[in-house]
Every structure is written in structure tokens, then in C-alpha cells.
ChimeraX commands (.cxc) that place a marker at each C-alpha (Angstrom):
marker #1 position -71.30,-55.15,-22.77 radius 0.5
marker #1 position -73.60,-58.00,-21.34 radius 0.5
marker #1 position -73.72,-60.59,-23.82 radius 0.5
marker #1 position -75.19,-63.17,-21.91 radius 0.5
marker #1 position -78.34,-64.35,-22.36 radius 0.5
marker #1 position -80.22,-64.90,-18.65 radius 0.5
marker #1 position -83.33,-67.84,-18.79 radius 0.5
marker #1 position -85.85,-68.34,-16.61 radius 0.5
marker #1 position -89.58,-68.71,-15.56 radius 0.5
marker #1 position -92.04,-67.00,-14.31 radius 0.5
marker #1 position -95.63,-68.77,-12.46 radius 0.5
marker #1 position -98.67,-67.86,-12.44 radius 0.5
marker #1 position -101.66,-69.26,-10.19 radius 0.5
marker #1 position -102.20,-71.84,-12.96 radius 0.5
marker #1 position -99.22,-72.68,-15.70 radius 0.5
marker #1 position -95.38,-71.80,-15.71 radius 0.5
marker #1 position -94.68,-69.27,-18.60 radius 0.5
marker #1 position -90.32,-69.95,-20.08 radius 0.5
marker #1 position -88.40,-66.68,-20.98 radius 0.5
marker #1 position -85.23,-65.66,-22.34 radius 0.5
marker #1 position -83.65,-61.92,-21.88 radius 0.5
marker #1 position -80.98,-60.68,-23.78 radius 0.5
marker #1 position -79.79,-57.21,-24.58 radius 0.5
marker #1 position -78.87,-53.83,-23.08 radius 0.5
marker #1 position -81.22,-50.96,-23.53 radius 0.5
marker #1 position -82.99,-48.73,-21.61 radius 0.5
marker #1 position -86.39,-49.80,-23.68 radius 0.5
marker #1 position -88.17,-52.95,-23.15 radius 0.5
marker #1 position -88.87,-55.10,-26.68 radius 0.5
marker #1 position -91.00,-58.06,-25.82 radius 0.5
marker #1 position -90.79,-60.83,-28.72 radius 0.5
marker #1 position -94.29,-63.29,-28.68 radius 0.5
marker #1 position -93.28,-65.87,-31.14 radius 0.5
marker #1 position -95.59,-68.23,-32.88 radius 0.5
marker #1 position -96.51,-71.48,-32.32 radius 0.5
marker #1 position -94.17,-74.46,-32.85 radius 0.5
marker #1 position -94.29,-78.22,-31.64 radius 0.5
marker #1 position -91.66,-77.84,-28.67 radius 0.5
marker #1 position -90.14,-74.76,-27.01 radius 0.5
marker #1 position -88.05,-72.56,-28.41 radius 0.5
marker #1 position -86.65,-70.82,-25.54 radius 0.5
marker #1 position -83.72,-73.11,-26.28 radius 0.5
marker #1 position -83.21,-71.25,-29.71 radius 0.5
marker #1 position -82.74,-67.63,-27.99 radius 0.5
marker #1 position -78.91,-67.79,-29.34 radius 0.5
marker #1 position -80.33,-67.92,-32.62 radius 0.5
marker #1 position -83.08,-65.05,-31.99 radius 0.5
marker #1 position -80.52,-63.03,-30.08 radius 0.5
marker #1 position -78.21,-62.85,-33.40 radius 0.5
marker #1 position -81.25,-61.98,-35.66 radius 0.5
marker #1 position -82.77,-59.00,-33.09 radius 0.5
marker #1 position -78.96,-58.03,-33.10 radius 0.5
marker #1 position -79.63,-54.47,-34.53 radius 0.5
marker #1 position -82.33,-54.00,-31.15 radius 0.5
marker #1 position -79.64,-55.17,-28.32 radius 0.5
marker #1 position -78.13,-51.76,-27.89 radius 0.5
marker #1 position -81.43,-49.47,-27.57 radius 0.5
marker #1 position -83.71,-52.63,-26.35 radius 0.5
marker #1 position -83.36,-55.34,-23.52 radius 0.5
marker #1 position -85.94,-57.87,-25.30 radius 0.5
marker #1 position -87.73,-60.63,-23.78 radius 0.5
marker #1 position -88.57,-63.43,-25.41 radius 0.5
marker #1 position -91.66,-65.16,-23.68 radius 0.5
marker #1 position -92.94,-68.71,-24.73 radius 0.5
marker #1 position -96.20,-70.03,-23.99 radius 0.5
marker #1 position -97.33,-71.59,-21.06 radius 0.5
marker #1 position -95.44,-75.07,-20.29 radius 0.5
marker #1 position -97.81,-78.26,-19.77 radius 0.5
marker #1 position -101.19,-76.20,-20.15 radius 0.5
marker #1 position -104.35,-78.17,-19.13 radius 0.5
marker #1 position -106.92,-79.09,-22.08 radius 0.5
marker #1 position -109.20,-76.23,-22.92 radius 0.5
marker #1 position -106.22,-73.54,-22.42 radius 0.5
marker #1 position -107.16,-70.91,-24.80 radius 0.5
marker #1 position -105.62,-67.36,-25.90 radius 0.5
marker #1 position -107.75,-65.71,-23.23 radius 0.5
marker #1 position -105.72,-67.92,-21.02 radius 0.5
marker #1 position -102.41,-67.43,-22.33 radius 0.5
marker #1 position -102.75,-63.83,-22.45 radius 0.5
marker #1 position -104.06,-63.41,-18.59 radius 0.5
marker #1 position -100.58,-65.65,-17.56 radius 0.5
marker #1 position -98.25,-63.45,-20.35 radius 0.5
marker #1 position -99.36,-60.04,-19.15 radius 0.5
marker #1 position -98.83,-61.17,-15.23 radius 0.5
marker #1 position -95.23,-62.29,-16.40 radius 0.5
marker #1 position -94.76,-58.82,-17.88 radius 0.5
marker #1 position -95.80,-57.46,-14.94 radius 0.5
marker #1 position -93.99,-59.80,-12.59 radius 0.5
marker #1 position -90.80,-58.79,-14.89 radius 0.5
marker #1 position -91.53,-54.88,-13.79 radius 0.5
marker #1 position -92.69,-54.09,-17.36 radius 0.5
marker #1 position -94.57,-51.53,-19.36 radius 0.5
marker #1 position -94.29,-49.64,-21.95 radius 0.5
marker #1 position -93.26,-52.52,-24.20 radius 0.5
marker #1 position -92.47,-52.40,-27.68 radius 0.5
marker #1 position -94.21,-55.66,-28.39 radius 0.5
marker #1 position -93.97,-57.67,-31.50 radius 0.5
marker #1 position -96.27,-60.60,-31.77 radius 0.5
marker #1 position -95.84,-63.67,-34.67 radius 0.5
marker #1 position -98.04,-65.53,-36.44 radius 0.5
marker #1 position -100.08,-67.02,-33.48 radius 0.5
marker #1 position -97.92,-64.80,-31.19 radius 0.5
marker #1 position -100.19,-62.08,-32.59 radius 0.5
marker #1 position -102.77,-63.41,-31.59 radius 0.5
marker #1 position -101.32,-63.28,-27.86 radius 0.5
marker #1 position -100.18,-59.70,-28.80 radius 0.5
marker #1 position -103.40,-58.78,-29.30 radius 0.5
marker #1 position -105.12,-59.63,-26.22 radius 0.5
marker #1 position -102.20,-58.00,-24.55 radius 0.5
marker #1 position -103.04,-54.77,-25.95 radius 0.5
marker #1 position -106.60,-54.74,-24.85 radius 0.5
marker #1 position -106.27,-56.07,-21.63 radius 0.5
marker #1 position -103.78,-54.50,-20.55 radius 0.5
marker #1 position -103.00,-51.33,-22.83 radius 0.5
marker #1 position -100.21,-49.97,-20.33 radius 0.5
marker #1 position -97.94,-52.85,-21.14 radius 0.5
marker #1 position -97.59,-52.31,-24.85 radius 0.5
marker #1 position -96.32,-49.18,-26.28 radius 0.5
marker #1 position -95.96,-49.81,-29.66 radius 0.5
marker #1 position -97.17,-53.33,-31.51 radius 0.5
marker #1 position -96.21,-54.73,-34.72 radius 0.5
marker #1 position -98.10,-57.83,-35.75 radius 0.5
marker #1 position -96.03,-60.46,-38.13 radius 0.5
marker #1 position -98.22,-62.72,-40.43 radius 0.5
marker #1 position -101.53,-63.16,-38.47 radius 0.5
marker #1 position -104.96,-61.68,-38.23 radius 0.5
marker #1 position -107.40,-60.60,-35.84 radius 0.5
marker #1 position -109.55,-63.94,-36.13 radius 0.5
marker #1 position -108.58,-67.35,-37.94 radius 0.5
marker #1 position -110.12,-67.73,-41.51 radius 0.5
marker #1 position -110.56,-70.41,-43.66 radius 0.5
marker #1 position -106.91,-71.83,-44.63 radius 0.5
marker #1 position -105.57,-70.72,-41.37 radius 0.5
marker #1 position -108.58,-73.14,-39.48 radius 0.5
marker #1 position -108.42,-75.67,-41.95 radius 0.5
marker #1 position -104.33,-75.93,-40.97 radius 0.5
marker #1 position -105.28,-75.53,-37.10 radius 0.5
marker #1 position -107.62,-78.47,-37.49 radius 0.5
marker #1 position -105.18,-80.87,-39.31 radius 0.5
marker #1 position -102.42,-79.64,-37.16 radius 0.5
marker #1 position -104.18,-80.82,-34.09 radius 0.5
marker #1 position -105.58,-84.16,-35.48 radius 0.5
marker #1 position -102.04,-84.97,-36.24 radius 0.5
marker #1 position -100.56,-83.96,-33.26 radius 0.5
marker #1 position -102.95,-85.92,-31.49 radius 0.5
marker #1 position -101.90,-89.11,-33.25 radius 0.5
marker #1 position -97.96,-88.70,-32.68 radius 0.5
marker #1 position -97.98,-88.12,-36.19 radius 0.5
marker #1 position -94.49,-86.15,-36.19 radius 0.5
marker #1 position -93.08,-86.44,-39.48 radius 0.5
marker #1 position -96.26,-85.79,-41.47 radius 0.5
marker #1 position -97.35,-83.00,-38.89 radius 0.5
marker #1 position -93.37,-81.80,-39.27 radius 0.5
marker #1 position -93.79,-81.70,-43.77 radius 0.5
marker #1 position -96.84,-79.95,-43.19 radius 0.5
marker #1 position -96.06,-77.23,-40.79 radius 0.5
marker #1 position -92.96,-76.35,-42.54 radius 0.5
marker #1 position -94.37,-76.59,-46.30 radius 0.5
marker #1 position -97.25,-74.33,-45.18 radius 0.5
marker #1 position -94.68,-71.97,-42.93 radius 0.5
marker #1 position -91.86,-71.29,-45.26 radius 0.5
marker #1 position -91.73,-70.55,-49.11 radius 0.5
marker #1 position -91.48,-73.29,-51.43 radius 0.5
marker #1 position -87.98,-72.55,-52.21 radius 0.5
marker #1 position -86.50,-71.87,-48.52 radius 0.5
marker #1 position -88.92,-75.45,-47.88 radius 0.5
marker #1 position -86.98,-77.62,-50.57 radius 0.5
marker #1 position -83.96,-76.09,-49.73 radius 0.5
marker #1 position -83.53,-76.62,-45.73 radius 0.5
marker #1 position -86.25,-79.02,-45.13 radius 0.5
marker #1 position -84.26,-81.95,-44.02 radius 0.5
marker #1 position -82.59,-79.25,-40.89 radius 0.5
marker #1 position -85.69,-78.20,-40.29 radius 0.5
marker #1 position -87.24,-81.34,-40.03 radius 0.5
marker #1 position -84.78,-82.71,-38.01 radius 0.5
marker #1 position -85.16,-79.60,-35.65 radius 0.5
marker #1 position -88.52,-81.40,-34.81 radius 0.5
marker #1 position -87.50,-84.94,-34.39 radius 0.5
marker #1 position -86.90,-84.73,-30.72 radius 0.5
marker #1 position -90.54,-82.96,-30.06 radius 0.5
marker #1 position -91.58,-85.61,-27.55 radius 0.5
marker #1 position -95.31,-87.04,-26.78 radius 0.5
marker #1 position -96.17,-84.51,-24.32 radius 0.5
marker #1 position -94.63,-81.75,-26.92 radius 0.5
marker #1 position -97.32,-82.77,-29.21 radius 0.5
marker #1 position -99.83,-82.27,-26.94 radius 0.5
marker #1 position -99.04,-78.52,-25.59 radius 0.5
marker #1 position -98.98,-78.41,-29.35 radius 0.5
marker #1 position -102.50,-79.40,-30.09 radius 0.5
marker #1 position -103.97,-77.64,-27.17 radius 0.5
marker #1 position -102.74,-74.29,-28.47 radius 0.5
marker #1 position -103.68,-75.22,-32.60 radius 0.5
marker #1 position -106.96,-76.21,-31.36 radius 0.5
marker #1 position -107.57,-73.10,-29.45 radius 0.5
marker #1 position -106.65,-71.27,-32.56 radius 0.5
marker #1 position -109.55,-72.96,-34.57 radius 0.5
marker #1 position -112.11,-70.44,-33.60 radius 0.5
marker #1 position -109.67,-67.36,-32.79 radius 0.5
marker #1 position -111.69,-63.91,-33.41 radius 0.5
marker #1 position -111.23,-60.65,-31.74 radius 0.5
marker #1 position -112.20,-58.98,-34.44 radius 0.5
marker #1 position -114.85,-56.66,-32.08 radius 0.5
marker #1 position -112.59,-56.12,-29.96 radius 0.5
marker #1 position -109.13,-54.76,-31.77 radius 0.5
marker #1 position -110.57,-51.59,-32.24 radius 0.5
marker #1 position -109.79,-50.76,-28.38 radius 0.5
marker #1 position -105.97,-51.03,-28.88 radius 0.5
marker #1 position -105.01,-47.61,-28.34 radius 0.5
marker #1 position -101.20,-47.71,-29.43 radius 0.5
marker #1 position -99.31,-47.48,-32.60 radius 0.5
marker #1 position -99.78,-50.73,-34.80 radius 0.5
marker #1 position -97.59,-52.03,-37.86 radius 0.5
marker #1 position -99.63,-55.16,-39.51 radius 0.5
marker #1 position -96.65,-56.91,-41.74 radius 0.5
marker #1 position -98.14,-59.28,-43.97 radius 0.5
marker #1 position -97.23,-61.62,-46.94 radius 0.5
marker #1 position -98.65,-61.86,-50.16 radius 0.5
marker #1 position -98.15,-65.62,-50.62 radius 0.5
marker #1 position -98.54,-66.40,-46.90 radius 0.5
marker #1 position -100.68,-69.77,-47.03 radius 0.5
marker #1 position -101.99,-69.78,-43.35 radius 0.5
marker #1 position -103.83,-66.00,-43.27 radius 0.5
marker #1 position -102.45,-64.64,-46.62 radius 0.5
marker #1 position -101.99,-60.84,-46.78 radius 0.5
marker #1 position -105.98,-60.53,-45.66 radius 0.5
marker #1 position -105.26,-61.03,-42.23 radius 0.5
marker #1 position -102.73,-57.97,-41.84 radius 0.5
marker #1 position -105.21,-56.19,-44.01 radius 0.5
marker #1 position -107.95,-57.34,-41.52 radius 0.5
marker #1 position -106.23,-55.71,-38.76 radius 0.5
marker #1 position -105.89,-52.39,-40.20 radius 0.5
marker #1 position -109.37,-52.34,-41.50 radius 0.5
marker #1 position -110.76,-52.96,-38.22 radius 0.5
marker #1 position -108.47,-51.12,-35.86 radius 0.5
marker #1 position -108.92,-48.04,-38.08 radius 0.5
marker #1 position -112.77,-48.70,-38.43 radius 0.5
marker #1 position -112.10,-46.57,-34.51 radius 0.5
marker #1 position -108.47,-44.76,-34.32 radius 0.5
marker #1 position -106.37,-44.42,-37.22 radius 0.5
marker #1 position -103.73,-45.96,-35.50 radius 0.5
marker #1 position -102.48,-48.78,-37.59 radius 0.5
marker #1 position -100.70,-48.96,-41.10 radius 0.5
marker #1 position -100.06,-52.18,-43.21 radius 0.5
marker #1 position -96.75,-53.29,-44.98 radius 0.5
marker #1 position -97.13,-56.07,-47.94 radius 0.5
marker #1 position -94.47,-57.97,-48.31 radius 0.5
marker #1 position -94.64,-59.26,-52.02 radius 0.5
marker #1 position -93.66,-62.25,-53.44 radius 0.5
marker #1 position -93.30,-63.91,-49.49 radius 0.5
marker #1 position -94.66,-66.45,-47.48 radius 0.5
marker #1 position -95.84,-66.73,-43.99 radius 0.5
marker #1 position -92.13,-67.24,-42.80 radius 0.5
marker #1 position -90.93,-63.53,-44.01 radius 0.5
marker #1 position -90.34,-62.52,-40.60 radius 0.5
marker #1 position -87.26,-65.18,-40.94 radius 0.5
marker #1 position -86.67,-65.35,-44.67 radius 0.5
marker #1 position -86.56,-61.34,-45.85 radius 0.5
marker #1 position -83.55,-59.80,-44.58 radius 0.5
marker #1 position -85.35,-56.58,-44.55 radius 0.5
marker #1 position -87.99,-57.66,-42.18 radius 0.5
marker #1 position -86.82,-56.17,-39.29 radius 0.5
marker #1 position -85.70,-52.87,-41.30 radius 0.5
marker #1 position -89.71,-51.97,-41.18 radius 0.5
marker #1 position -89.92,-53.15,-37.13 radius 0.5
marker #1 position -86.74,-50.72,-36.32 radius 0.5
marker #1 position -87.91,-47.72,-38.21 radius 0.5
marker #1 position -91.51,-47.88,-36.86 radius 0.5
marker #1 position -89.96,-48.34,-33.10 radius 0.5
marker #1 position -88.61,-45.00,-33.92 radius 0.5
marker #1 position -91.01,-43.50,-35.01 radius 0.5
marker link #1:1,2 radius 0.2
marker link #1:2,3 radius 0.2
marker link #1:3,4 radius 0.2
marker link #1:4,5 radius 0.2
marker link #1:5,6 radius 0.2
marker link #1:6,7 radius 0.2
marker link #1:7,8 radius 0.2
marker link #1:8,9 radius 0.2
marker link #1:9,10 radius 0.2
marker link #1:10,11 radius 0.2
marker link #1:11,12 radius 0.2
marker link #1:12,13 radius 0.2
marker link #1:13,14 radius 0.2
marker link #1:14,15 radius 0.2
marker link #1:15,16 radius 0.2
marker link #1:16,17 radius 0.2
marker link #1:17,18 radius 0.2
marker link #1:18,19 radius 0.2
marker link #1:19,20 radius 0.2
marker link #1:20,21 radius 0.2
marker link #1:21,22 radius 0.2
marker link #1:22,23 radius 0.2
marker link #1:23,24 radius 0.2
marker link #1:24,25 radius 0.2
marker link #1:25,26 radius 0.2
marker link #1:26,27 radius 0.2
marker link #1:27,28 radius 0.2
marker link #1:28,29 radius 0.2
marker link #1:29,30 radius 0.2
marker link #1:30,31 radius 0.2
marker link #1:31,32 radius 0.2
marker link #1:32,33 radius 0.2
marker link #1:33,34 radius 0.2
marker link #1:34,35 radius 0.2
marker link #1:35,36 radius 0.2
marker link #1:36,37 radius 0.2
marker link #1:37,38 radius 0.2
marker link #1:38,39 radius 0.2
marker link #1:39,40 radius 0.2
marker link #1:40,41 radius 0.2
marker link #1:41,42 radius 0.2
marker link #1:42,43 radius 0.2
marker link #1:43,44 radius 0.2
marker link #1:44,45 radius 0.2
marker link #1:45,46 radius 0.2
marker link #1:46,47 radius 0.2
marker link #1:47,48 radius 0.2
marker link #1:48,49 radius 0.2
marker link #1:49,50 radius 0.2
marker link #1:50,51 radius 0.2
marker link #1:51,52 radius 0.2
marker link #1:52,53 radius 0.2
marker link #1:53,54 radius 0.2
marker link #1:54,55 radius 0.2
marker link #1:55,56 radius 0.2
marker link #1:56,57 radius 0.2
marker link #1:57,58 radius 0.2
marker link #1:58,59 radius 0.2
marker link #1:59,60 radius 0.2
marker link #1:60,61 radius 0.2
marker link #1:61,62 radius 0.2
marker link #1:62,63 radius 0.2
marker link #1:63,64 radius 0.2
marker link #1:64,65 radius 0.2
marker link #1:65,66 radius 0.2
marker link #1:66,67 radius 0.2
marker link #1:67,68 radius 0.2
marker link #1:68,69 radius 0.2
marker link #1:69,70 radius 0.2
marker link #1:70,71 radius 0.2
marker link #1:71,72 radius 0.2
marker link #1:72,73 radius 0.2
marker link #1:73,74 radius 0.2
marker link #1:74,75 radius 0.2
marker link #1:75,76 radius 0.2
marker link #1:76,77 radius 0.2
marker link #1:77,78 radius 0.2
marker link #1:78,79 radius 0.2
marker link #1:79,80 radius 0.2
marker link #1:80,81 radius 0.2
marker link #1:81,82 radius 0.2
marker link #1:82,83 radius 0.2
marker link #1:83,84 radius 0.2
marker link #1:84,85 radius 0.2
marker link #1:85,86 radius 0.2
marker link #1:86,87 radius 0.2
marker link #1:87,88 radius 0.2
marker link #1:88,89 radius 0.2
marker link #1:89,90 radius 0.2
marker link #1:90,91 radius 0.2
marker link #1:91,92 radius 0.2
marker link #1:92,93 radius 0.2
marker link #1:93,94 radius 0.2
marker link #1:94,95 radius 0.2
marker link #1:95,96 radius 0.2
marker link #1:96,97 radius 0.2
marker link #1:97,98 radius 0.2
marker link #1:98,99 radius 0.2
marker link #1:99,100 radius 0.2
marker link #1:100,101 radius 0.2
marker link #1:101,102 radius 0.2
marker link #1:102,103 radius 0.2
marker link #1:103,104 radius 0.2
marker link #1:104,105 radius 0.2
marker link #1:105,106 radius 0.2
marker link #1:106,107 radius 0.2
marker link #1:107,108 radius 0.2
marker link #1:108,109 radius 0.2
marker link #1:109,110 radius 0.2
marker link #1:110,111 radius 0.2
marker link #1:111,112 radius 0.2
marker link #1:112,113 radius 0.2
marker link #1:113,114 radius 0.2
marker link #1:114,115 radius 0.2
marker link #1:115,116 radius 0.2
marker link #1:116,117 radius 0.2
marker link #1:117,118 radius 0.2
marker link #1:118,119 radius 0.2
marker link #1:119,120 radius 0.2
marker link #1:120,121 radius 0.2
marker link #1:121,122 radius 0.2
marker link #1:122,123 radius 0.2
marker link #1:123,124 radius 0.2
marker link #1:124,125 radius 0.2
marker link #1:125,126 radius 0.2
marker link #1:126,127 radius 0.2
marker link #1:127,128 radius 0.2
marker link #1:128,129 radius 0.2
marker link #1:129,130 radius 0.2
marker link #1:130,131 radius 0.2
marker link #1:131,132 radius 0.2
marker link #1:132,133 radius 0.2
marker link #1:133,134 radius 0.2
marker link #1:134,135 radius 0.2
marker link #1:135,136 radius 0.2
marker link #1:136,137 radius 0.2
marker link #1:137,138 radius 0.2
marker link #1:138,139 radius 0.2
marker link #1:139,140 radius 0.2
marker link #1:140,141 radius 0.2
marker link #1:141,142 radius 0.2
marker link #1:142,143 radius 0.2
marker link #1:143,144 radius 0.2
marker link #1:144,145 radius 0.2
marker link #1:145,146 radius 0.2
marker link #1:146,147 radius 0.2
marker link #1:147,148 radius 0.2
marker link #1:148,149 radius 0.2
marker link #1:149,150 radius 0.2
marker link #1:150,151 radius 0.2
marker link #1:151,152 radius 0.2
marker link #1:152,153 radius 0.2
marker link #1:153,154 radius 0.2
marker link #1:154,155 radius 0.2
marker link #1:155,156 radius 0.2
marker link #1:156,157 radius 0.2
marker link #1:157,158 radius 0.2
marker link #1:158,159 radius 0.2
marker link #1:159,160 radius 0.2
marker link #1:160,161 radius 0.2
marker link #1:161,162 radius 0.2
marker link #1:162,163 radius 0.2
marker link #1:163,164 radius 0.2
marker link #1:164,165 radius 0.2
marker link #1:165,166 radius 0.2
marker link #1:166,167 radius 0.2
marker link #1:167,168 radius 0.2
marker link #1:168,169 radius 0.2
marker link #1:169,170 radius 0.2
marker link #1:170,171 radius 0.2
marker link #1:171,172 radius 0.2
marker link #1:172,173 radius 0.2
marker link #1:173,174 radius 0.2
marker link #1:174,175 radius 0.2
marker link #1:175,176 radius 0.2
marker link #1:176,177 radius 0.2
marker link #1:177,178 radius 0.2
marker link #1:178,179 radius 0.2
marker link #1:179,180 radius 0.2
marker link #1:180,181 radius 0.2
marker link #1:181,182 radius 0.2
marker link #1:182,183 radius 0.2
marker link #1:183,184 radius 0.2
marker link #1:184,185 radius 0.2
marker link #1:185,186 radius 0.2
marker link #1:186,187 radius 0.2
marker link #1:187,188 radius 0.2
marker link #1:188,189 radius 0.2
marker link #1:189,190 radius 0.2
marker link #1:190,191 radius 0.2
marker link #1:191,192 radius 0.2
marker link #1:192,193 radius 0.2
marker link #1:193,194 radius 0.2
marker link #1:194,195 radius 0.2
marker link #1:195,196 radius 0.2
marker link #1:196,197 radius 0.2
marker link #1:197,198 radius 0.2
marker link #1:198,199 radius 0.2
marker link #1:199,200 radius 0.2
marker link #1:200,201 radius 0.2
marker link #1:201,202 radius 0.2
marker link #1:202,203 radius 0.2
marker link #1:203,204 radius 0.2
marker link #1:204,205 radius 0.2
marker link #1:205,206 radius 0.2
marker link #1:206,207 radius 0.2
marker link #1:207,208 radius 0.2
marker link #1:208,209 radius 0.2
marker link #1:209,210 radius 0.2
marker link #1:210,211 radius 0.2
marker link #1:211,212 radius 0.2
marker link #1:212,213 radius 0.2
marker link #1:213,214 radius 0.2
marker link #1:214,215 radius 0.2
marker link #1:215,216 radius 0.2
marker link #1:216,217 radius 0.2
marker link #1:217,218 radius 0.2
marker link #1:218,219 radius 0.2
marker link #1:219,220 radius 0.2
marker link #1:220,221 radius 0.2
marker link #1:221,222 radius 0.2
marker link #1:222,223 radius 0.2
marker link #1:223,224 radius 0.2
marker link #1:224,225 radius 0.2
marker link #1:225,226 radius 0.2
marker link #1:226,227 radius 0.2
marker link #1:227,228 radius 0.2
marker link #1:228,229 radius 0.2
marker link #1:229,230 radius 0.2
marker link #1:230,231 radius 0.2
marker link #1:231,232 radius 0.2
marker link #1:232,233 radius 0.2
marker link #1:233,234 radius 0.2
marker link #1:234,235 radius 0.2
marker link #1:235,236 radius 0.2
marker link #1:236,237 radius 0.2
marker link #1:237,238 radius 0.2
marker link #1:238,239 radius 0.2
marker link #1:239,240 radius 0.2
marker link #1:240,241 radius 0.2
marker link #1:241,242 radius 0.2
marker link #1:242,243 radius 0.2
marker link #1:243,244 radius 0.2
marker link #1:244,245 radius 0.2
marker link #1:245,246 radius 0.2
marker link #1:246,247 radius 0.2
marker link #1:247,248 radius 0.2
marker link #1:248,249 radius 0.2
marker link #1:249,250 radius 0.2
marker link #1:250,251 radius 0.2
marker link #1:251,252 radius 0.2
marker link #1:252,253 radius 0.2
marker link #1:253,254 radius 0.2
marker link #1:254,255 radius 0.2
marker link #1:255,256 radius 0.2
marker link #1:256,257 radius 0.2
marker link #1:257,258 radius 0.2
marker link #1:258,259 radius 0.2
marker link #1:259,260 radius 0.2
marker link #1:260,261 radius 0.2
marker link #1:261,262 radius 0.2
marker link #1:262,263 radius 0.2
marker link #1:263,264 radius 0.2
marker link #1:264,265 radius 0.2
marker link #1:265,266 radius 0.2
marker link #1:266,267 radius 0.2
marker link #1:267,268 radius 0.2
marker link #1:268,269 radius 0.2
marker link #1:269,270 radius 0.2
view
């Protein structure tokens, strides 16, 4: 077996989009992950150990956004560069899962370009940004854009993970972010301010494959509305998408529930 884990990029006309591939299956698993102040291509090890039940039956890649995007860079953006990647990588057919902001990138994907995703399961986010979720955006940017980094580092993770995982690994996880550099926290803020005003809401309702919506009952960016969101509007046209609650979890389930990716397997195999 292969255990290596191969890194590269990929560019477009406009930006340079980072990926990691790991894995040995016949199916292709493409992992959008959300947004966080530097890269996190370098943590692949780590992602390759959790997706370990998916390197068998699935070669995944795991695609970052764009590196040094101009000012103005939106989702639009992002997903026009993501789906050429896919397609430079000889993709389709992609069981796709998109997190927290990386749904909203797994989103677009699916509309634009509906022969790249096969099956989609969205992980704490919504179709559009509501009012916690913009009014975290905003102060994530504003800090960002004042090299704020320990204040923009206590409020990402307090708001990201439960109160209990927070308290408990805060100083790693803080420290994980002391090395995000100047330029870091400016990628940063392009991509929180472009999530402000986030809404495909009109335009879900074209995704024509499979969706899972996992939400989280305590999550404090979208709460469990926004995977409820999804299914209400998606099914508003094809009665193609069911929701899973998680209860008693916050927006970080997707790394704190060791049954997450129980519910992502099983509807892959569907």
C-alpha cells in the first residue's frame, strides 16, 4: 500500500490553488475544508489519519483555497479556480464533502459544475450567511486586518470548538496560529469578508446529486438552521437532501464527535 501523501499545486489563469492526495481507491473523495488563518495543507498527516476509514475505497484530495488571492476574491471566484483544479486533476464524479465555509465552495461546485460532484455532504454551514455567522465574518476581518492575532486566534477558536474541547486544548490550538504571518492574515480577511454577504439560497435548488446537511445544535456560527436551510431549500425542487442533528455539539463536530464520519461513510454508500 501507498502511504505517502503526494503535495502539490495546481494554477489557474489568476491564483495558485495547494493540494494534498492521499489514499488508494478507485473513487475520488474531495475534502473542501473551512476557513482558517494560514494553510493547512501542511496538516494533511493529521487529516490523512482521521479520513483513515476512506483510504482503501477513496483516493481523497484535499484542496485549500487559493494562495495570495487579490482583494475582492469572492466564492464565485474560488469556486471557478477549485472546479478547474478538479478538472486539471482528471476528476469527476467526486464524492465531495465541503466544511463550514468549505460548504460554501461545495456548493458552487455543485451548480456549476454538477458532473464533478457525485455525492455532497455539507459539515456545519448554510446556503447563505445569517446573522451570528456575519456578525463573526465582520469581526474576523476587522481583526485580521489589524494583525490582531491573539484576540482574532481566542475568538475563532471559542466560537469554532465547544466550550469544553476550547478550555481544554486552547493553549495548542492557539499556538497552532502563532506563526500565521502578516500576509496570512490577509488571505484570511479577504475570504471572511467575502463570506459577509454569502447567499445562494436561489440557487441550491439546481444541485442535482445526493446531499447530507450535518449540522450542530449548539454550533455558534450558523447553528443547526443553516443545515436545516439547506434541506428546506434544496427540497423546495428535488427531494434530494436529508439533514443529521448532531445534539449537544458545536460547530467543530466534524473534529470533536468520533462518529462524525460514521454518517459521511454510510451515506457514500448509499
Amino acid at each position: 500500500m501507498n502511504d505517502e501523501i503526494f503535495t502539490s499545486t495546481i494554477k489557474t489563469s489568476t491564483s495558485v490553488i495547494p493540494y494534498a492526495k492521499f489514499g488508494n481507491g478507485e473513487k475520488p473523495l474531495v475534502l473542501l475544508p473551512g476557513l482558517y488563518t494560514k494553510s493547512l495543507i501542511p496538516l494533511a498527516p493529521a487529516v490523512k489519519n482521521q479520513y483513515a476509514r476512506f483510504l482503501n475505497d477513496y483516493t481523497i484530495y484535499f484542496i485549500d483555497r487559493t494562495l495570495s488571492p487579490q482583494k475582492g476574491y469572492d466564492f464565485q471566484n474560488l469556486a471557478d479556480d477549485t472546479i478547474f483544479a478538479i478538472k486539471e486533476l482528471g476528476l469527476k464524479d467526486c464524492y465531495t464533502i465541503g466544511i463550514s465555509a468549505g460548504g460554501f465552495l461545495a456548493q458552487l461546485i455543485a451548480v456549476k459544475s454538477p458532473e464533478s460532484v457525485k455525492k455532497l455532504v455539507l459539515g456545519s454551514t448554510s446556503c447563505m450567511a445569517n446573522g451570528n455567522s456575519k456578525e463573526l465574518f465582520t469581526k474576523w476581518t476587522e481583526l485580521s486586518r489589524q494583525n490582531k492575532l491573539q484576540e482574532l486566534g481566542e475568538s475563532f477558536a471559542s466560537n469554532v470548538y465547544s466550550p469544553s474541547f476550547y478550555q481544554k486544548y486552547k493553549e495548542p490550538i492557539l499556538n497552532a496560529m502563532s506563526d500565521t504571518t502578516k500576509a496570512d492574515l490577509e488571505t484570511f480577511s479577504i475570504f471572511t469578508e467575502a463570506a459577509i454577504n454569502f447567499d445562494i439560497s436561489s440557487l441550491i435548488g439546481k444541485i442535482t446529486c445526493p446531499v447530507l446537511a450535518l449540522g450542530a445544535d449548539n454550533d455558534k456560527v450558523f447553528g443547526k438552521e443553516g443545515s436545516l436551510l439547506i434541506e428546506e431549500k434544496i427540497n423546495l425542487e428535488k427531494s434530494n437532501c436529508s439533514t443529521f442533528i448532531f445534539e449537544n455539539a458545536s460547530h467543530a463536530v466534524y473534529d470533536e464527535n468520533p462518529n462524525y464520519l460514521e454518517h459521511v461513510e454510510k451515506f457514500f454508500n448509499l
